[in-house]
VMD Tcl script that builds the backbone (N, CA, C; Angstrom):
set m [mol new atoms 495]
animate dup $m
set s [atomselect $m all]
$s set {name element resname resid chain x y z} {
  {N N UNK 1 A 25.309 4.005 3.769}
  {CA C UNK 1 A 25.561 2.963 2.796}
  {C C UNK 1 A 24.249 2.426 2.227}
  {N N UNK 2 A 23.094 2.345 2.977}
  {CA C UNK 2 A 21.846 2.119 2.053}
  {C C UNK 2 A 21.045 2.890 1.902}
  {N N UNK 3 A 21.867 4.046 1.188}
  {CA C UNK 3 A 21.085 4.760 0.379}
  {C C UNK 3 A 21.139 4.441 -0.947}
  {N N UNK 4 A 22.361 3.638 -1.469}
  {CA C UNK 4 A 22.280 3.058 -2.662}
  {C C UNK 4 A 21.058 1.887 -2.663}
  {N N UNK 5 A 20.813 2.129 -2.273}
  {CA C UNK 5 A 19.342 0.391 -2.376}
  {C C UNK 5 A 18.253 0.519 -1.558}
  {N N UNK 6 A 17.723 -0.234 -1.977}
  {CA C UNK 6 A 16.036 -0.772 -1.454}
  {C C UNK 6 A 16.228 -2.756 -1.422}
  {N N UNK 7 A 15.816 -2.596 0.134}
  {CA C UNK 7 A 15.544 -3.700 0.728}
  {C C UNK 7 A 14.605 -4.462 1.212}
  {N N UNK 8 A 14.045 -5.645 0.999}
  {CA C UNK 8 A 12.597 -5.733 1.176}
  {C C UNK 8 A 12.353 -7.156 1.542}
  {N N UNK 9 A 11.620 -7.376 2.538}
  {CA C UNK 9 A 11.804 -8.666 3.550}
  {C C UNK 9 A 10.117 -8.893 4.154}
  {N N UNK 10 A 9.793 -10.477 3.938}
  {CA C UNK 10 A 8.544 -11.136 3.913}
  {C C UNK 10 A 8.147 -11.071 5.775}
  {N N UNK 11 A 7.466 -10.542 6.442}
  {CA C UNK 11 A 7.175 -10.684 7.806}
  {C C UNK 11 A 7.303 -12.412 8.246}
  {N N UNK 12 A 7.760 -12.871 9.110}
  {CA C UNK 12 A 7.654 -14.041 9.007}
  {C C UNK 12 A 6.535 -14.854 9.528}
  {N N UNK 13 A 5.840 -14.196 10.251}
  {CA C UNK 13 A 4.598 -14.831 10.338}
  {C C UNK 13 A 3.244 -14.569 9.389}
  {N N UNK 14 A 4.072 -14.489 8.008}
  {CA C UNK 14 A 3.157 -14.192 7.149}
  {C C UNK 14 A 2.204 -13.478 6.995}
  {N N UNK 15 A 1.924 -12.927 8.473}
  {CA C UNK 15 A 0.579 -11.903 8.353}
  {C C UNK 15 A 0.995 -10.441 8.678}
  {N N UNK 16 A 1.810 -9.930 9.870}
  {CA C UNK 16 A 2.412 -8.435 9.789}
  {C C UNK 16 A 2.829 -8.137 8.080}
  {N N UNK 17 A 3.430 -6.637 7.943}
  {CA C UNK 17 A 3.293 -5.791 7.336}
  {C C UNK 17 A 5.018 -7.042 6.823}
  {N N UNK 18 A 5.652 -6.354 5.482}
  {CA C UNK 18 A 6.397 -6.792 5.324}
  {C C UNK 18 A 7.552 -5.692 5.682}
  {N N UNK 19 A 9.069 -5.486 5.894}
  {CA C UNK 19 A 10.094 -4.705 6.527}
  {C C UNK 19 A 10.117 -4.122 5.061}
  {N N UNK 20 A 10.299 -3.160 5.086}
  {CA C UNK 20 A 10.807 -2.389 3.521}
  {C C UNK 20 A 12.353 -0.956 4.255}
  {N N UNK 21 A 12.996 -0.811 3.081}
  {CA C UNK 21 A 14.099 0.218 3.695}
  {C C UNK 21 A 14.093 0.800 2.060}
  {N N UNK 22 A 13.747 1.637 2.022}
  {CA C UNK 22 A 14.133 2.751 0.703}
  {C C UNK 22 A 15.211 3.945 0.779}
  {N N UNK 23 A 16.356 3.369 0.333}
  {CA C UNK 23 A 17.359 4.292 0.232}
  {C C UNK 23 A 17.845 5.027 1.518}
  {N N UNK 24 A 17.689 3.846 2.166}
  {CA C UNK 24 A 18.038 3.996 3.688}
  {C C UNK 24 A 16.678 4.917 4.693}
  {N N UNK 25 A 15.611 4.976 4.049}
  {CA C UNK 25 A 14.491 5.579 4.966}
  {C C UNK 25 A 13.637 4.363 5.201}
  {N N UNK 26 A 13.183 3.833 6.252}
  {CA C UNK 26 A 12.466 2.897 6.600}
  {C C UNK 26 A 10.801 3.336 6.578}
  {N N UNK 27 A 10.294 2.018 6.092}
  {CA C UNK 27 A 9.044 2.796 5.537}
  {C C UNK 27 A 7.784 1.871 6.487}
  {N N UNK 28 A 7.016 3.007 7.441}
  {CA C UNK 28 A 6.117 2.294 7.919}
  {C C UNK 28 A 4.957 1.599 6.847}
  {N N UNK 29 A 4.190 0.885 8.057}
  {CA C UNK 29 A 2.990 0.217 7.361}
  {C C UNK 29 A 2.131 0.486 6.571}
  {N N UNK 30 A 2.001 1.567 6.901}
  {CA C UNK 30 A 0.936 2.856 6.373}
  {C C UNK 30 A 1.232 3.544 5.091}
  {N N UNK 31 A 2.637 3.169 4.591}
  {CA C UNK 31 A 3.120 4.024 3.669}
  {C C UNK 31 A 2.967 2.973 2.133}
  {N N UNK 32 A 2.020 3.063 1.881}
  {CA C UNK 32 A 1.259 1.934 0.778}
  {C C UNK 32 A 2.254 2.556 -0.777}
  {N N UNK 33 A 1.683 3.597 -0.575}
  {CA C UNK 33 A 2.228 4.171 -2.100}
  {C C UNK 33 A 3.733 4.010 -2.127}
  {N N UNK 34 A 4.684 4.282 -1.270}
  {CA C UNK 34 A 6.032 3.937 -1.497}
  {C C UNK 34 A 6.470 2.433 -1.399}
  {N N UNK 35 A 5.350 1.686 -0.673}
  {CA C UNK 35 A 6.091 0.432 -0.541}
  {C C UNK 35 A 5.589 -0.610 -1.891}
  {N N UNK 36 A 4.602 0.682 -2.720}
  {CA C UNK 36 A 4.104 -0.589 -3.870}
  {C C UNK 36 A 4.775 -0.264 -5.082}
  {N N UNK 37 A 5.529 1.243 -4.924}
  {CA C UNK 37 A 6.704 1.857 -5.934}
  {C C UNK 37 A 7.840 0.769 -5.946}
  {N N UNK 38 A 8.216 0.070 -4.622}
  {CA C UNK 38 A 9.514 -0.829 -4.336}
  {C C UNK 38 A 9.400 -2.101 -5.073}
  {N N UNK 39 A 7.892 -2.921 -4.334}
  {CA C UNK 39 A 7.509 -3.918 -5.053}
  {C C UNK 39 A 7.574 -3.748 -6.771}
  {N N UNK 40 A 7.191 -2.471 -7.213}
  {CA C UNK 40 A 7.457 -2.693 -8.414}
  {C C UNK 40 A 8.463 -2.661 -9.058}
  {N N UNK 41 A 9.299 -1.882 -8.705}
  {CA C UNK 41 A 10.966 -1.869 -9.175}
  {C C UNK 41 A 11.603 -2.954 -8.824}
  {N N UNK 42 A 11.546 -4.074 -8.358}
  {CA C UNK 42 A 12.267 -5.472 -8.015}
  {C C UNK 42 A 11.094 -5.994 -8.796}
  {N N UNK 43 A 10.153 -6.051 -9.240}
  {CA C UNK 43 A 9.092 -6.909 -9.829}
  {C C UNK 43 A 9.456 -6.776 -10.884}
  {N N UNK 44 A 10.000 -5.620 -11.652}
  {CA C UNK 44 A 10.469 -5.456 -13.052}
  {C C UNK 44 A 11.499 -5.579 -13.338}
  {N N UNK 45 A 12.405 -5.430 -12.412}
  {CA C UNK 45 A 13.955 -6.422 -12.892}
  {C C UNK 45 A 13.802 -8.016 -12.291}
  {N N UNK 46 A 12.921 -8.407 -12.020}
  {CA C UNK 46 A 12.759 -10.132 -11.636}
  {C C UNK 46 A 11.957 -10.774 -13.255}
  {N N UNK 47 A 11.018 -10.042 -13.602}
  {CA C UNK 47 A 9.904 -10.166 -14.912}
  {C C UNK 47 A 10.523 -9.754 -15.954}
  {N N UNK 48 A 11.870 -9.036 -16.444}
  {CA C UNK 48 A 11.847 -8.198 -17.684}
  {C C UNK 48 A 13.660 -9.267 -17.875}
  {N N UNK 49 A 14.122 -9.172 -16.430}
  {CA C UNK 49 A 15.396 -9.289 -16.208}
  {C C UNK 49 A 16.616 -10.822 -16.443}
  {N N UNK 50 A 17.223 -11.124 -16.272}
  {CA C UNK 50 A 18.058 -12.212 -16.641}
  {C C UNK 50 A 18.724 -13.061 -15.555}
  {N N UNK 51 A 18.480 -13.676 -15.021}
  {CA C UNK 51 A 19.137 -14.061 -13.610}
  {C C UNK 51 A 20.761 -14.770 -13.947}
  {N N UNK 52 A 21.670 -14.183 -13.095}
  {CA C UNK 52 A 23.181 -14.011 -13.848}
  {C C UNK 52 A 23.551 -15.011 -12.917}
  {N N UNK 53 A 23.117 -15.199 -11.651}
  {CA C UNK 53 A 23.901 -16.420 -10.423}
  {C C UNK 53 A 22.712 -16.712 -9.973}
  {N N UNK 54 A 23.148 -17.805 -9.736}
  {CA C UNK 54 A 22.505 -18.574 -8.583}
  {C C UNK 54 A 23.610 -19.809 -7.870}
  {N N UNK 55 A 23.801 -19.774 -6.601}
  {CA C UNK 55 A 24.622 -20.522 -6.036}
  {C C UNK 55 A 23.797 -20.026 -4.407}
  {N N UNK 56 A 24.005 -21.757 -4.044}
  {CA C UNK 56 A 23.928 -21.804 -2.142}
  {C C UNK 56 A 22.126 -20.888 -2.085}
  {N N UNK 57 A 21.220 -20.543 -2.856}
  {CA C UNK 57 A 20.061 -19.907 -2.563}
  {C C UNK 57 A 20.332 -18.334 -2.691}
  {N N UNK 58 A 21.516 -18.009 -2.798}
  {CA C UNK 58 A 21.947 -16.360 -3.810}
  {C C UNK 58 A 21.413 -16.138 -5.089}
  {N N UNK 59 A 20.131 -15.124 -5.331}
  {CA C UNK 59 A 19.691 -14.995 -6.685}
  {C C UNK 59 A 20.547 -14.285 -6.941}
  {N N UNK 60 A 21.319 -13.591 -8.496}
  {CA C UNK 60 A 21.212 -12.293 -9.159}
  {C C UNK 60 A 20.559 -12.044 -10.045}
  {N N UNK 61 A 19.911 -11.264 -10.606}
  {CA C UNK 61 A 19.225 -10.783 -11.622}
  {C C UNK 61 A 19.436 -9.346 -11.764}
  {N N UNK 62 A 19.844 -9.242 -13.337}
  {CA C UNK 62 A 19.705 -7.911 -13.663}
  {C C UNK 62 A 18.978 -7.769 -14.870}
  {N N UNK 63 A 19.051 -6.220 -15.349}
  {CA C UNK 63 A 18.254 -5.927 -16.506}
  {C C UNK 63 A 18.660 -5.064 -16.673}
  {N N UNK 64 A 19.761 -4.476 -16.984}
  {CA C UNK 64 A 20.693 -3.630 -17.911}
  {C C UNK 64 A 21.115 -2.413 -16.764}
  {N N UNK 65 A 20.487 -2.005 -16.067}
  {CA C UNK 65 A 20.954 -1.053 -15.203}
  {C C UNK 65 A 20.999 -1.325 -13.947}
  {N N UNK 66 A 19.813 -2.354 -13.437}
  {CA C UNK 66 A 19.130 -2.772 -12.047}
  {C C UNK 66 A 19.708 -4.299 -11.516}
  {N N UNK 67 A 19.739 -4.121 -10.640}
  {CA C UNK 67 A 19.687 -5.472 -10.029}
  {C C UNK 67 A 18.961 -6.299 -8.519}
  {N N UNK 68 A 18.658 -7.395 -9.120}
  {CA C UNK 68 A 17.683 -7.333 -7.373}
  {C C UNK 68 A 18.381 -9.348 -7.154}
  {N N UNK 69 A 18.718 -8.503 -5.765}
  {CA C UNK 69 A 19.598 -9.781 -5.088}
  {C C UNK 69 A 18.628 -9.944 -4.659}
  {N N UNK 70 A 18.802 -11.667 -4.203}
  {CA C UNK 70 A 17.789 -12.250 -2.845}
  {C C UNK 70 A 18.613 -13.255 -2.481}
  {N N UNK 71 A 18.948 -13.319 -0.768}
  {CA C UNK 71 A 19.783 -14.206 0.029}
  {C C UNK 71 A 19.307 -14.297 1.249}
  {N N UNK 72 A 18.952 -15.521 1.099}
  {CA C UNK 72 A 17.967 -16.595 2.271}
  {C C UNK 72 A 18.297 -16.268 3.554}
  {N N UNK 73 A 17.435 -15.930 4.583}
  {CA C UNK 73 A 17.857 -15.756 5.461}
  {C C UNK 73 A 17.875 -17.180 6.888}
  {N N UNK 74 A 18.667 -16.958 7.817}
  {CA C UNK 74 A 18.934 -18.053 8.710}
  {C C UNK 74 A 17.065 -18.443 8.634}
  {N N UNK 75 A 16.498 -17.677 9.243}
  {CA C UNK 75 A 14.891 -17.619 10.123}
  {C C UNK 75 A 14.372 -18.351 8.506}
  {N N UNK 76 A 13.394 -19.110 9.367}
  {CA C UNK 76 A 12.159 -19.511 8.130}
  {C C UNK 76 A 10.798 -19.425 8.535}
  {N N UNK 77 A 10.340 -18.635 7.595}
  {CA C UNK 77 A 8.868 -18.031 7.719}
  {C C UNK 77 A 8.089 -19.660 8.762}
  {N N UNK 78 A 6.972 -18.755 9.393}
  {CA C UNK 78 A 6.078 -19.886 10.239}
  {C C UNK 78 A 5.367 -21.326 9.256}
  {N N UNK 79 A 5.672 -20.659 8.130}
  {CA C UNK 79 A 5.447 -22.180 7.661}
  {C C UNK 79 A 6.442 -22.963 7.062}
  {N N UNK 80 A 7.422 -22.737 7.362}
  {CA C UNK 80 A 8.782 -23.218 7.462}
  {C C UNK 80 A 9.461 -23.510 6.081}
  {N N UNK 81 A 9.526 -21.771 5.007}
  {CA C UNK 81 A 9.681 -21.600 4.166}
  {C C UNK 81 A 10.882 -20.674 3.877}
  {N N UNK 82 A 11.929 -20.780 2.487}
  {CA C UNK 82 A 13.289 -19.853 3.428}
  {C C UNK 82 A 12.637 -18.345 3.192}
  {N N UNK 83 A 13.256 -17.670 3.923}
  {CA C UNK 83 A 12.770 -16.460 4.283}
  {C C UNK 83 A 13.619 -15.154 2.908}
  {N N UNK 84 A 13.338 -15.233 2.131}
  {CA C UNK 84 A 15.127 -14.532 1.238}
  {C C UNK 84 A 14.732 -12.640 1.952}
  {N N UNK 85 A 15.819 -11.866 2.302}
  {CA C UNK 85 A 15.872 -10.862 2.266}
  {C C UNK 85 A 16.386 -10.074 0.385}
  {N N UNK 86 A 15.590 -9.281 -0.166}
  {CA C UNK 86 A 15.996 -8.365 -1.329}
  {C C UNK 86 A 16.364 -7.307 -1.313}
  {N N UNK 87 A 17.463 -7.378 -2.500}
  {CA C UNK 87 A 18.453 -5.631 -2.343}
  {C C UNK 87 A 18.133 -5.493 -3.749}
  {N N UNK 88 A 17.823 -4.317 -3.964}
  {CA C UNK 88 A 17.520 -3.731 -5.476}
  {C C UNK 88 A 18.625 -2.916 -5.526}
  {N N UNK 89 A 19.077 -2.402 -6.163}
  {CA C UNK 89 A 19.586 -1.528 -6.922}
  {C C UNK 89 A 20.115 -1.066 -8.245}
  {N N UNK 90 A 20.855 -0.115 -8.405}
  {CA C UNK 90 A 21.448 0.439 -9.567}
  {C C UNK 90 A 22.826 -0.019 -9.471}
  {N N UNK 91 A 23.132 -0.013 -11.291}
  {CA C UNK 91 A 24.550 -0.099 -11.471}
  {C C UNK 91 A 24.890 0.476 -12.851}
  {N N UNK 92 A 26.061 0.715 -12.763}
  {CA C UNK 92 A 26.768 1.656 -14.330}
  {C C UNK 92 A 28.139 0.856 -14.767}
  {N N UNK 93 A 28.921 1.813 -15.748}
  {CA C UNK 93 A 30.159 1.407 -15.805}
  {C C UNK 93 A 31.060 0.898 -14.524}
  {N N UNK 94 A 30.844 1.049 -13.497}
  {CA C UNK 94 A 31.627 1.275 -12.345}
  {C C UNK 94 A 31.243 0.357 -11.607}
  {N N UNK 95 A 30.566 -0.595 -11.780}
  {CA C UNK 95 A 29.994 -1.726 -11.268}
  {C C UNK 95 A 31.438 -2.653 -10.891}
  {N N UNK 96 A 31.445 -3.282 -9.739}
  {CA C UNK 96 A 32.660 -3.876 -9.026}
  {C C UNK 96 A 32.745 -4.073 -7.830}
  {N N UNK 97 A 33.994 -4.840 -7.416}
  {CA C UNK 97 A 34.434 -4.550 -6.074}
  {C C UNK 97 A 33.271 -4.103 -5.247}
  {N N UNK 98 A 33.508 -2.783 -5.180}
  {CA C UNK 98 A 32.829 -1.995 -4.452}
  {C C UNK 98 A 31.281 -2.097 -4.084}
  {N N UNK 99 A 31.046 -2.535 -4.993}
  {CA C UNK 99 A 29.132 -2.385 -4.772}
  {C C UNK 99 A 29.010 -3.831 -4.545}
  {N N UNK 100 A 29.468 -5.047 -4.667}
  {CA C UNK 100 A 29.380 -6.305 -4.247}
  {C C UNK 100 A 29.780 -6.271 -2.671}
  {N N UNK 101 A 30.362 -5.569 -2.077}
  {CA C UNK 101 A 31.073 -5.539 -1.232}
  {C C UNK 101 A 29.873 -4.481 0.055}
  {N N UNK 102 A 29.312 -3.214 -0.696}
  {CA C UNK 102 A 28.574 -2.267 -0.053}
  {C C UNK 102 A 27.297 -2.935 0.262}
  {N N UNK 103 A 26.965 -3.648 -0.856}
  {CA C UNK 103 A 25.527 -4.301 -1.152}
  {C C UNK 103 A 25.717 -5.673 0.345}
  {N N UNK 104 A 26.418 -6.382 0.145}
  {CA C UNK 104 A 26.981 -7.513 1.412}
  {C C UNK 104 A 26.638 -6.507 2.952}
  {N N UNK 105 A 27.517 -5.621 3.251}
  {CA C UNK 105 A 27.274 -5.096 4.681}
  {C C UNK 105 A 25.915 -4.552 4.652}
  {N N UNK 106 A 25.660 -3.675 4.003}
  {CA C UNK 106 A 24.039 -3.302 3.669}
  {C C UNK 106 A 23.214 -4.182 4.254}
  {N N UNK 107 A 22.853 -5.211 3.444}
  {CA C UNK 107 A 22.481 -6.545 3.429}
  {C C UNK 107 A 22.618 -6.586 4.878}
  {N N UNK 108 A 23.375 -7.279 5.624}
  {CA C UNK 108 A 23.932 -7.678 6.985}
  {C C UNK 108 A 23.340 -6.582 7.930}
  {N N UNK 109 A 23.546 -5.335 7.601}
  {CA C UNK 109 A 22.589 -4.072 8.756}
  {C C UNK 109 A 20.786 -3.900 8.513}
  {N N UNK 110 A 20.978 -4.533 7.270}
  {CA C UNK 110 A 18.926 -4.754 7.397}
  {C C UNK 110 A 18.565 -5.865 8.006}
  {N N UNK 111 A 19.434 -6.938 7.398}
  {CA C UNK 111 A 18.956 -8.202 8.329}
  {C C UNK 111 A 19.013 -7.852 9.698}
  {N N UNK 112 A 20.091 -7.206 10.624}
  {CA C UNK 112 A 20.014 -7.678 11.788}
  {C C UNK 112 A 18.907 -6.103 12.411}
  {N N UNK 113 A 18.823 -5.335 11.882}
  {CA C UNK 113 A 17.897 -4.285 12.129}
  {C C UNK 113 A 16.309 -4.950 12.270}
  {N N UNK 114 A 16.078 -6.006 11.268}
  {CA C UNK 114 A 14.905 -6.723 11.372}
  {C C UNK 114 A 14.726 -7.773 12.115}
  {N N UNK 115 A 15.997 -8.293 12.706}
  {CA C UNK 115 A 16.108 -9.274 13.623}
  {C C UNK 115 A 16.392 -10.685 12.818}
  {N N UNK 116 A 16.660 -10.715 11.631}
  {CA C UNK 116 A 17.203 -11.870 11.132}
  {C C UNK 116 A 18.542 -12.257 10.967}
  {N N UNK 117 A 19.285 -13.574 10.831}
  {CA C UNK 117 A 20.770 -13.309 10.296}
  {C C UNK 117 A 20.666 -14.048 8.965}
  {N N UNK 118 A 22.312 -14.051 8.810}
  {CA C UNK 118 A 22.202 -14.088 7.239}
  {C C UNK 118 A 23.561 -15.306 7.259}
  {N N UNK 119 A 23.467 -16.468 6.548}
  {CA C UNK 119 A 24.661 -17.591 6.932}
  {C C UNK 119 A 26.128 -16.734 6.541}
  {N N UNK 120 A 27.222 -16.981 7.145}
  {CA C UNK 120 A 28.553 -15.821 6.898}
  {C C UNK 120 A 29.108 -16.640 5.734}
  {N N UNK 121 A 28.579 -17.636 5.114}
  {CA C UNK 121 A 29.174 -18.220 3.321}
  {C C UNK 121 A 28.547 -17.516 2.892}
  {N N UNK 122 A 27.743 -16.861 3.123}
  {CA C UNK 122 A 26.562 -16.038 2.027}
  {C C UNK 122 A 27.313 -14.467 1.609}
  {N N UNK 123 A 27.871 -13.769 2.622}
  {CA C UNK 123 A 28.895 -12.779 2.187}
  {C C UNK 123 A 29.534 -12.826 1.181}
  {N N UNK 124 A 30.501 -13.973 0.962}
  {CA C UNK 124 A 31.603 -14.271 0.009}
  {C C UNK 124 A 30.832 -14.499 -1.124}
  {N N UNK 125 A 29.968 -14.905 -1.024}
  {CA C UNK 125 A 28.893 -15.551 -2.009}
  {C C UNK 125 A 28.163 -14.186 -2.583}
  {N N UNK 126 A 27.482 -13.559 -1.886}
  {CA C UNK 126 A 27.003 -11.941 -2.552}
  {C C UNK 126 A 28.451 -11.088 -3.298}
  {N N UNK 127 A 29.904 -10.871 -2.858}
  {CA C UNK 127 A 30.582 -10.371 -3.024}
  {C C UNK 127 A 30.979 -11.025 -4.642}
  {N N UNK 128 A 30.806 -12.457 -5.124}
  {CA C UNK 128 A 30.859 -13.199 -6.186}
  {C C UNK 128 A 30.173 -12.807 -7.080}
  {N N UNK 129 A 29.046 -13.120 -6.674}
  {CA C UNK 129 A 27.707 -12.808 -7.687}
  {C C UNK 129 A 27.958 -11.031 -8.410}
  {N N UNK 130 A 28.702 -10.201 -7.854}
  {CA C UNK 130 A 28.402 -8.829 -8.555}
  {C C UNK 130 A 29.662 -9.303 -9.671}
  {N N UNK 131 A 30.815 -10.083 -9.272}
  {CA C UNK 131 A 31.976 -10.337 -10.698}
  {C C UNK 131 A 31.485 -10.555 -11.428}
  {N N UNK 132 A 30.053 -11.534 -11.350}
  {CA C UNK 132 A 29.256 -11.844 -12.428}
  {C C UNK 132 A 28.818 -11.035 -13.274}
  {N N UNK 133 A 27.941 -9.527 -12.660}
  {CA C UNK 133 A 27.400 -8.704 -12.976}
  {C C UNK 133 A 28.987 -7.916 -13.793}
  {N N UNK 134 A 29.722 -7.581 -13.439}
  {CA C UNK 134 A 30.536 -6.784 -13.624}
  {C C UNK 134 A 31.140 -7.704 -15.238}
  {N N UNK 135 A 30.988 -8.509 -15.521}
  {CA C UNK 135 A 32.037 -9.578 -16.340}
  {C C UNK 135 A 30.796 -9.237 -17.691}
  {N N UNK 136 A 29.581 -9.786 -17.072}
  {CA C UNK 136 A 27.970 -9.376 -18.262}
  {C C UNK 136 A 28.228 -7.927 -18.252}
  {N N UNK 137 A 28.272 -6.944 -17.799}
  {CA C UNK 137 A 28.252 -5.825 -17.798}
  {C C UNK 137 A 29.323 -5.577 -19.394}
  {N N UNK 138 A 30.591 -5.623 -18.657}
  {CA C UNK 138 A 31.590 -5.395 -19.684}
  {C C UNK 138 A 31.656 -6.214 -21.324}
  {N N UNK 139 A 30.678 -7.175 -21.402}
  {CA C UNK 139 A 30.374 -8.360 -22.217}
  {C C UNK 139 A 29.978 -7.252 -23.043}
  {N N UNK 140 A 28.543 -6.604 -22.441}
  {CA C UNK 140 A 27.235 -6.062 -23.190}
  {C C UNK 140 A 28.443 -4.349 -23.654}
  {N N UNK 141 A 28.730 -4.039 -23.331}
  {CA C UNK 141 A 29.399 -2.590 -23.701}
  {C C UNK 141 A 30.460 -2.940 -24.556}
  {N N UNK 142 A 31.271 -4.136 -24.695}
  {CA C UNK 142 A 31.830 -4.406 -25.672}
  {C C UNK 142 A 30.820 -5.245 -26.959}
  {N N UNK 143 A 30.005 -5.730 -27.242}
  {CA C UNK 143 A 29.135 -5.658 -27.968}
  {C C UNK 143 A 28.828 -5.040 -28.629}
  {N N UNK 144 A 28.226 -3.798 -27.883}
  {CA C UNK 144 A 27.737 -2.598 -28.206}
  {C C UNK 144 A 28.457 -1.846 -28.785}
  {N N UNK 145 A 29.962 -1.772 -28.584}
  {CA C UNK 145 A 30.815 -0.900 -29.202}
  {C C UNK 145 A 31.124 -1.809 -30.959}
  {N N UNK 146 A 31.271 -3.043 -30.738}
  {CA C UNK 146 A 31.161 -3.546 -31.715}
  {C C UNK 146 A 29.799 -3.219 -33.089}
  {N N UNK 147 A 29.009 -3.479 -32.316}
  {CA C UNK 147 A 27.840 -3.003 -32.984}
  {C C UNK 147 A 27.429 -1.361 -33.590}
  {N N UNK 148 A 28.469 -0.709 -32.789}
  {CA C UNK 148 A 28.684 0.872 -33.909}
  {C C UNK 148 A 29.087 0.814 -34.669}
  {N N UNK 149 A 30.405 -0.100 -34.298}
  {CA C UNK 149 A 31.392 0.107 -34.806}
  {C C UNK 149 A 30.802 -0.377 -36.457}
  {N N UNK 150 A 30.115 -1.747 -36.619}
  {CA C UNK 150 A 29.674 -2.180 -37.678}
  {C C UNK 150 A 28.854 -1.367 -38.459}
  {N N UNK 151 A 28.034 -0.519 -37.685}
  {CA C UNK 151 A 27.297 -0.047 -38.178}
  {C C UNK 151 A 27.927 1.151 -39.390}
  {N N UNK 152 A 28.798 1.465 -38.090}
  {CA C UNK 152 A 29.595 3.047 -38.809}
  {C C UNK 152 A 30.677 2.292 -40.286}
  {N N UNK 153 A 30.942 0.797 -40.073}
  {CA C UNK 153 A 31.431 0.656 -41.330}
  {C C UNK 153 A 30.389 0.527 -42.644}
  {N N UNK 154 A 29.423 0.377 -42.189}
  {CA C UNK 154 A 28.382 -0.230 -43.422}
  {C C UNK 154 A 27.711 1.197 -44.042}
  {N N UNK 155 A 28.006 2.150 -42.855}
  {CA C UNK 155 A 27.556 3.733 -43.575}
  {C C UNK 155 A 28.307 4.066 -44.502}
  {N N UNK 156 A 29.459 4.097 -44.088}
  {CA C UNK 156 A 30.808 5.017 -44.884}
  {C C UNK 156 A 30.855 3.991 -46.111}
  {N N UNK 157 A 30.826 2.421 -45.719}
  {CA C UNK 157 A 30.636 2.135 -47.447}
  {C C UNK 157 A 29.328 2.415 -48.469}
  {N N UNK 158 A 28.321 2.331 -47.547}
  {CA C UNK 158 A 27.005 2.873 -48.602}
  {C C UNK 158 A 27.724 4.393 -49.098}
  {N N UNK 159 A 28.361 4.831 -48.393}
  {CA C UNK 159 A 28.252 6.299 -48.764}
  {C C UNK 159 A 29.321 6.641 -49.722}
  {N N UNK 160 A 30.287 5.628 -49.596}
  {CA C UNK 160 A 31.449 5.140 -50.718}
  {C C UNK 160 A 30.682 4.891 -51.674}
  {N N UNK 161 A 29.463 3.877 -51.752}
  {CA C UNK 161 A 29.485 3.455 -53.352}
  {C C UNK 161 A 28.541 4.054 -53.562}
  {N N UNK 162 A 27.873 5.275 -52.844}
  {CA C UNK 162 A 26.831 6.365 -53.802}
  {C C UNK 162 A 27.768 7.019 -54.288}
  {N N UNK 163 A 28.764 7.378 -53.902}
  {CA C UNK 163 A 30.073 8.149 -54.269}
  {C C UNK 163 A 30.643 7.941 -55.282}
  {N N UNK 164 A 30.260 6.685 -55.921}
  {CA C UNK 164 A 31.097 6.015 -57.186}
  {C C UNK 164 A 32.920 5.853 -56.770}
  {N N UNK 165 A 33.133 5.289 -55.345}
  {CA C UNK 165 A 34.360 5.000 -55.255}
  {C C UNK 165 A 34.491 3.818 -54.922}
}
mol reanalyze $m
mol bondsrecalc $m
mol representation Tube
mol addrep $m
């Protein structure tokens, strides 16, 4: 199940390495070049992107294909700051149910793999936040279809009145 995503979590004593999980391969310390590929793919849907929820300390943000959750974890860093665990991923037409739902347990097997938990309102609460995504999703593709659609009328009449009809 997390091979759909990349997960990425602050050490809490601020000074170890930070936890990273790429598509379900866990990435040691040492592995600089993949873990600064991650940072950047959540850095560019956080910088480019639109944040769709926020409720209870649940970010969403997307940017047309991507999305990067962040949901606070119980533990707070040693300087007693909330700790958020991040899920990046992809989404398409098919965005729903399902990936609000995959993304939640996901979520829940990195946290406790790293030794953190995650509050159990926060589930229902991640499972919410993708209706969001899914509701903008279907917004922007009906738009878009609109926006052919206009387009394709404004051709056929230019092309009507070169036509002299």
């Amino acid at each position: 199940m997390t091979e759909k995503f990349i997960f990425w979590a602050q050490a809490l004593d601020n000074a170890s390495s930070d936890y990273f999980d790429v598509r379900g391969d866990e990435l040691s310390s040492d592995d600089s070049v993949r873990r600064q590929e991650a940072v950047s793919l959540v850095s560019s849907v956080i910088t480019s992107g639109t944040r769709i929820y926020e409720v209870s300390g649940i970010l969403l943000t997307e940017n047309d294909r991507h999305f990067v959750l962040e949901v606070p974890s119980v533990q707070l860093d040693r300087a007693g700051r909330t700790a958020p665990i991040i899920c990046y991923g992809d989404y398409d037409a098919t965005v729903g149910d399902t990936l609000g739902a995959s993304a939640a347990v996901a979520l829940d097997d990195f946290a406790k793999r790293i030794g953190r938990t995650l509050q159990p309102e926060h589930f229902e609460l991640v499972r919410n936040s993708f209706e969001f995504l899914k509701k903008k999703y279907s917004t922007k593709k009906l738009v878009r279809k609109v926006w052919i659609l206009a387009i394709a009328i404004l051709a056929i009449s230019y092309w009507m009145a070169q036509m002299g009809w």
